[in-house]
N, C-alpha and C positions, 0 to 999 in steps of 0.2 A: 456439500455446501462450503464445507473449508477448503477444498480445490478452488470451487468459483474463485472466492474472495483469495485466495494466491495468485491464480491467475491474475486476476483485475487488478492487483496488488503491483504486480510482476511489470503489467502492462502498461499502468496508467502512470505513476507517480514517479518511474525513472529519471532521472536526467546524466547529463554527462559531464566529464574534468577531463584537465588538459596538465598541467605543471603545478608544481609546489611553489605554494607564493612564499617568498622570501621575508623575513622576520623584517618588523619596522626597525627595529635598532639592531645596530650590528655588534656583535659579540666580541669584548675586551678581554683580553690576555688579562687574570688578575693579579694584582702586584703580590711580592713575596712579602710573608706576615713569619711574624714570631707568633711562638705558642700564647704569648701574653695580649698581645693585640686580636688575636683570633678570638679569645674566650673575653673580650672587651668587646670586638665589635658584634659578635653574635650575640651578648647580653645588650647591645646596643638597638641592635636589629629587633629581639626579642619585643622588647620595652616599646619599641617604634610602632612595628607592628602592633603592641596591645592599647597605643595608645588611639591609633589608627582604627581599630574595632570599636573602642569605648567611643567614640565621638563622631559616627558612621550612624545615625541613624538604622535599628530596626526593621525591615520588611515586615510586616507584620496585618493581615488580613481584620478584621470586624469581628468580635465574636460569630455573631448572627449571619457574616458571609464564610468565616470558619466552615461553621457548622453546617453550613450548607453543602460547600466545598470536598466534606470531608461524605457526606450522605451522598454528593453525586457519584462520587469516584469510587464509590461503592457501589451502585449500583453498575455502575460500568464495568465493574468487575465480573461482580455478577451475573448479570449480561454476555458478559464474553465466555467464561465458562458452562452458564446455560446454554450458551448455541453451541459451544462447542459440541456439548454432550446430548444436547438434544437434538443435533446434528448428525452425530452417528448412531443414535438408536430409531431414527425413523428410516434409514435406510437398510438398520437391523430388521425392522416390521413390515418395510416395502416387499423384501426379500422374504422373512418367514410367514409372512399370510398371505403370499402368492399375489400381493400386486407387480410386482417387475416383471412374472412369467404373465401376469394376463395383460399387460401393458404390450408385451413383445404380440402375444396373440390378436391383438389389436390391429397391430400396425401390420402384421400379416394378411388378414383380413383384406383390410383396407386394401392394398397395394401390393401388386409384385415384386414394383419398381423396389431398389433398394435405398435412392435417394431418398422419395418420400417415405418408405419407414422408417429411415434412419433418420430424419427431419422431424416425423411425426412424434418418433419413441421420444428423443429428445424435447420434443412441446411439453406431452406427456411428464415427463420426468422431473423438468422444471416447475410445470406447472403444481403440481402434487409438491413436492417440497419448497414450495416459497408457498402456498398456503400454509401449509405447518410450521412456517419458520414464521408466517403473520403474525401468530398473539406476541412473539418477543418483538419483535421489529414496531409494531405498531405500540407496544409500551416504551421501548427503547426511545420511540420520538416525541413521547408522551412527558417521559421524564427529562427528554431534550428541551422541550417547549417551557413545562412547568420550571426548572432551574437556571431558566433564563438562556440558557445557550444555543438555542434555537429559535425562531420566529416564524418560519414554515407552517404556512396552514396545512390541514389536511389536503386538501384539493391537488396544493403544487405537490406534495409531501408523494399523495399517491401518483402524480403523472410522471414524477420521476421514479418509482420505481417500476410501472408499466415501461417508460421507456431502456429503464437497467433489464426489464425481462425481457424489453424484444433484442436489445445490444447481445446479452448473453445469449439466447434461444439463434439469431446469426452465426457469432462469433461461435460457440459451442457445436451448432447442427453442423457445420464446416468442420470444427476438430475431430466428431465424433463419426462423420463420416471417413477421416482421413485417418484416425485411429485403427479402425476396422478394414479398410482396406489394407494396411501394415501391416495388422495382424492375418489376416489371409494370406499376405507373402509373404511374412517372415514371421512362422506361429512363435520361435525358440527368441528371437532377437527385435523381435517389434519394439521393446522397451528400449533400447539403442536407436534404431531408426526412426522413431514417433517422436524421439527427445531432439532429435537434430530441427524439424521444421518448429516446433515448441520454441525454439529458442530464437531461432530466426524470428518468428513471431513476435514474442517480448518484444526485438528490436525495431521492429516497424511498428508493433504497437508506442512506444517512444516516441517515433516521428510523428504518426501521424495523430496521437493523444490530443494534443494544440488542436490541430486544425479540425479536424472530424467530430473528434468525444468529447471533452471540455463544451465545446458551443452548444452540446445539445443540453445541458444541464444547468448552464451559468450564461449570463450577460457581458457578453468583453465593448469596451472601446478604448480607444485609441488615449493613454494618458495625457498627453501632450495638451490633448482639449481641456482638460480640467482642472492640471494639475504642472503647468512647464517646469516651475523651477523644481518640481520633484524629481522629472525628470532629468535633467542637467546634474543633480545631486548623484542619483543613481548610477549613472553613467560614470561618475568619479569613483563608485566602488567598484563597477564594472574594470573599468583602468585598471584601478587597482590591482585586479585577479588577473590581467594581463589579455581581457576578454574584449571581443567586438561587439556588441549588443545594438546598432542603432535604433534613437529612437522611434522611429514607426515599429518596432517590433516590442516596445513597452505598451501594457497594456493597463485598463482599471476594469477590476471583475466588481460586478453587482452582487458582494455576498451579502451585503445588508438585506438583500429577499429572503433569507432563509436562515444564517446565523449572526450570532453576535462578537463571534471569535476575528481575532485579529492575522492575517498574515501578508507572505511578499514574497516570490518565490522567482528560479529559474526551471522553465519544462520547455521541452522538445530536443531535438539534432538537427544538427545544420541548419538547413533553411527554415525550419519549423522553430529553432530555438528564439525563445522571447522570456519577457519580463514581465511578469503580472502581480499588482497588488490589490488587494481587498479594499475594496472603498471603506470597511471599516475599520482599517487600520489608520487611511487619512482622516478619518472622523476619532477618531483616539488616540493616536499615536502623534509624536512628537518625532520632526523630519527624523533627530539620531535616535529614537526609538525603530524607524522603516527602516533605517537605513543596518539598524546592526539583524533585525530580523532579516530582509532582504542580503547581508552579509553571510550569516550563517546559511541561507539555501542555497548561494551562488558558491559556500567554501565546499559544497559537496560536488559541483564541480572541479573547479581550483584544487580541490586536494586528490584527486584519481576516483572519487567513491563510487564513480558510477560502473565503469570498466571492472572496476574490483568487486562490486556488489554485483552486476553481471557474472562476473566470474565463479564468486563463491556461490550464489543461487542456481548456475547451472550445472557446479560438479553436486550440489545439493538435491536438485533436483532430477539428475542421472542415476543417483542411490534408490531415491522413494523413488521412480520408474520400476530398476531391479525391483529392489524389493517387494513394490508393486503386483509388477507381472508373476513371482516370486508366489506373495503370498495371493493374488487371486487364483492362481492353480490349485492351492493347497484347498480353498476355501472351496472350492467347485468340487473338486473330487471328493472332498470330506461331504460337503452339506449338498451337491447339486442336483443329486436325487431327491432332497426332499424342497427346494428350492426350485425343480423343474427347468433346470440350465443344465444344459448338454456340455456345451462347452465356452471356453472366451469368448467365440465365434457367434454366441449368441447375442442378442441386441440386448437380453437381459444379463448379461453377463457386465452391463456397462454398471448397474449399481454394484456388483460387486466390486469392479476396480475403483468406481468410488469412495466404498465404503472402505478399503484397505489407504487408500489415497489420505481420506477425511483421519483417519488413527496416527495414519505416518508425518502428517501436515502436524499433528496436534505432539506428539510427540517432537516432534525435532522446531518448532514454533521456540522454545530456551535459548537455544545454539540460534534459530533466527535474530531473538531479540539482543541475546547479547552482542552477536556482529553488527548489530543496528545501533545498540546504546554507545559502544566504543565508538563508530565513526559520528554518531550525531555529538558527541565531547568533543571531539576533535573539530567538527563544523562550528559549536558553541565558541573555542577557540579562536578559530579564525574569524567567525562573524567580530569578534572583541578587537582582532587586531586590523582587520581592514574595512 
């Protein structure tokens, strides 16, 4: 399950940077100080700045949205670490009470062909773990709905994740067919050769994220209709980052159908690349409100994050592969006798690589967040200065 969500991670929410945008003011030689002017002006500066703080207004939430606030982000916590872990102990129970070997029998059964077992085992395997991942997910959106950050009925709630099951059960029965044929021709080195189309992949999922995946889930039209001089505004931050963006490719998403959260963003490559805001941020926000949010996701272009988050997620993701392939051998040999997996080669063998996958995703998720937290500071930055 924590594969899925990397993958989709990996694929959907990319985008790209070009050059380092140049500082608004340009940097003065400063003039030479005596010792005495130095501990003058910095006791200057001191006092400036504190007087600066004290006459600054506050941020400061409601008690009773506090408290709110501080209950959701807890539960979200919680949340994330129950999937995580009840994550991999249901592919611990798929495997020790012999559903993955009678799931592969199955699809034996059925078929010779190796497409459709590989298609089937794959139905199969999603199917059974997104039931059990149900009781979180459908409390996850429960406590979405009830703390206001959601507005999704149940109805839409579940056709988009019927429709995230059949994108995955596609996307997935293709990799896991292509998987296995890798490992048949290269049993020692598959982990090397399965990571090269992997990444390729990532990158056309990028392009075609905009046009294909986004519309199946969300409402776009054309901003200019509802909103021109937003757009005219936009396109001055666009300049700014030294970017082309015309507008027929600014968009308005309908997120007001399902959350209440605010955003404004850049996704796709090349031709696919555009500009999309939440209509509930025009219903909330203030033009220099869009305009520094819509700032900060164009500075992740602007600043290289995309090529360099590329970069470090696929020498990231060439390790857990090793390692991968690494530790489902050990796992097979140790336990595969009483698991009834002969070998990787088996169709059941694929929760094993998931389940070493789901350990290594959760492990090395620190080192993810921290390479994320430092470039979203850096993007903060730049949303402030352009």
């Amino acid at each position: 399950m924590r594969v899925r969500t990397r993958l989709l991670l990996l694929i959907l929410p990319m985008t790209l940077a070009a050059s380092l945008a140049a500082p608004l003011c340009p940097a003065q030689a400063p003039a030479e100080k005596t010792p005495q002017t130095t501990v003058e002006s910095s006791a200057k500066t001191d006092a400036e700045a504190q007087a600066l703080q004290q006459s600054m207004p506050a941020y400061r939430l409601p008690p009773e949205k506090l408290r709110q606030a501080i209950a959701y982000s807890r539960i979200r916590v919680l949340l994330n670490f129950a999937g995580s872990a009840w994550g991999i102990l249901q592919l611990l129970l798929l495997l020790t009470l012999g559903v993955a070997a009678w799931m592969r029998n199955v699809v034996m059964r059925v078929s010779g062909n190796r497409w459709i077992q590989g298609f089937l085992f794959t139905f199969l395997f999603l199917l059974i773990t997104t039931i059990l991942m149900l009781p979180l997910d459908l409390y996850g959106h429960h406590a979405a709905v009830a703390y206001g950050q959601s507005v999704q009925g149940w109805g839409r709630w579940t056709g988009d994740l019927a429709k995230g099951f059949g994108l995955t059960f596609v996307v997935g029965g293709l990799f896991v067919m292509l998987l296995f044929r890798v490992i048949r021709k290269s049993p020692r080195r598959w982990w090397f050769w399965f990571w090269i189309p992997a990444m390729i992949a990532v990158v056309i999922g990028v392009f075609v994220a905009p046009v294909l995946i986004d519309p199946l889930f969300n409402k776009f039209e054309p901003l200019a209709n509802s909103n021109p001089a937003l757009v005219e505004r936009l396109e001055q931050v666009v300049h700014r980052g030294g970017m082309t963006i015309p507008p027929d490719r600014m968009f308005l998403m309908k997120a007001s159908e399902k959350v209440t959260a605010l955003n404004a963003y850049v996704t796709g490559l090349g031709s696919s690349k555009r500009v999309v805001v939440w209509d509930t941020s025009i219903a909330k926000a203030t033009p220099d409100e869009i305009s520094f949010i819509f700032g900060h996701e164009m500075g992740h272009y602007v600043l290289g994050h995309i090529p360099s988050t590329l970069a470090f997620l696929g020498a990231l993701l060439l390790v857990e592969f090793y390692l991968g392939y690494r530790g489902a051998q050990w796992l097979i040999r140790r336990y595969g006798r009483a698991w009834h997996i002969d070998s990787q080669n088996d169709w059941a063998a694929l929760v094993v690589l998931m389940l070493v996958f789901s350990v290594l995703s959760f492990l090395s998720e620190p080192i993810v967040n921290g390479y994320s937290r430092a470039q979203e500071h850096a993007a903060d930055i730049y949303g402030q200065e352009a």
